[in-house]
N, C-alpha and C positions, 0 to 999 in steps of 0.2 A: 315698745320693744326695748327692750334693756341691751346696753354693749359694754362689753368687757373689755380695760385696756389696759394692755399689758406694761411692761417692763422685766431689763436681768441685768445681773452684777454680776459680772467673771472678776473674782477674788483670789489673787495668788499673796500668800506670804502672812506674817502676824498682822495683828493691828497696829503697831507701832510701825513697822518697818515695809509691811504689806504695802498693796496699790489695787488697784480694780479699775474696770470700767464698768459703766452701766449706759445701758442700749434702751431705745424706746423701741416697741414692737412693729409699731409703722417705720421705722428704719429710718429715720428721718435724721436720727443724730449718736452717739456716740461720746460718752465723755469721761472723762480720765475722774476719779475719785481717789484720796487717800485719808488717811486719819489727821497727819499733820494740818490739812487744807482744813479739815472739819473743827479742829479743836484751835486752831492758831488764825485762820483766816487765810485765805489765796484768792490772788488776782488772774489765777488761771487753771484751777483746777476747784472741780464743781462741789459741793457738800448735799446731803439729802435735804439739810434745810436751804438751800439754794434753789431745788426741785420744788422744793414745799411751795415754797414763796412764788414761784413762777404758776403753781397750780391755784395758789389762793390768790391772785392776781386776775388771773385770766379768767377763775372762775367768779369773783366777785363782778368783773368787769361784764359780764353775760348774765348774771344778776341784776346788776345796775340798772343795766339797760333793760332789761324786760321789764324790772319796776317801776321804772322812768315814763315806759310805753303805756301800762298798764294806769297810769295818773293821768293820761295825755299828752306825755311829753315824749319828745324824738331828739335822742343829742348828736348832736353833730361828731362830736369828740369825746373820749373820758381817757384821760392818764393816768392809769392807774399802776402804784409800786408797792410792794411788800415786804420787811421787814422781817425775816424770824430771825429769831434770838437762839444760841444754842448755848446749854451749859455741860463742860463735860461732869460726869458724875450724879446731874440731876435730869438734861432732856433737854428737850424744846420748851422753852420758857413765856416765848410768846410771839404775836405776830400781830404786826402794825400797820394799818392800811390808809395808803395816802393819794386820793383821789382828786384831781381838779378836771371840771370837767364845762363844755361850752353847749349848755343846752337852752335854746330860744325863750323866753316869756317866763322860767323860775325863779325865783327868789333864792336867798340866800337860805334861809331857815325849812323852807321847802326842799329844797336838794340836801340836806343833811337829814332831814325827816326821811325823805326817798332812801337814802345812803344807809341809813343806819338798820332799815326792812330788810336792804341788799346785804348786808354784813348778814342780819339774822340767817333770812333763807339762805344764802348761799351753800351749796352742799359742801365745800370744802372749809369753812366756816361751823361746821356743821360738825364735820366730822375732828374739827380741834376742841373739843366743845371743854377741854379740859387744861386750855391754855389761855391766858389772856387774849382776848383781841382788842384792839382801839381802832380807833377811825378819826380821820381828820380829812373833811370832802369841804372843797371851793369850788363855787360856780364862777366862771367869767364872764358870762350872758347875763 
């Protein structure tokens, strides 16, 4: 079964001076956006590459793990954080995944083998397919 899932920006005003929010569909959150946040960096208001990063996060992090499953392994944990890069005038320049994760009986070289399938398949990994990605995954097990 395929699901569709949404999101909206209510945008009043120019892009320099403008503001917006944007809402996720499940209603769950609501957050303040501006141009200055996106191009200069803000500790309280959100950028699309802050969305970005939260979705290639959470979606590698559910890759991870089902490739992890899929070898025989079951992790207890995975910390996983995301990085994008934005440049005004050129885009999103890249996104950088930084994984430590505490799964029983793997090696080091094994869980970065595993890690590096998860970055492949991941569908939001997938869908950057025209940005840099890196990886850097530690096991503590």
């Amino acid at each position: 079964m395929a699901v569709t899932s949404t999101a909206s920006t209510l945008w009043r005003g120019s892009l320099a001076a403008g503001a917006g929010t944007t809402s996720f569909g499940t209603g769950t959150a609501t957050l303040s956006v501006d141009w200055k946040a996106r191009s200069e960096g803000s500790s309280s208001t959100t950028t699309p590459e802050e969305l970005l990063a939260a979705a290639h996060a959470s979606c590698f992090a559910m890759a991870f793990s089902h490739e992890l499953g899929g070898a025989g392994y079951e992790p207890e944990e995975l910390q996983v954080s995301v990085e994008v890069g934005f440049q005004p005038g050129e885009g999103v320049t890249a996104s950088i995944i930084s994984v430590v994760g505490t799964v029983p009986g793997i090696d080091q070289d094994e869980f970065e083998s595993i890690a590096t399938a998860a970055k492949d398949g991941c569908p939001i990994s997938q869908a950057l397919a025209g940005v840099d990605i890196t990886l850097g995954a530690a096991t503590l097990a």
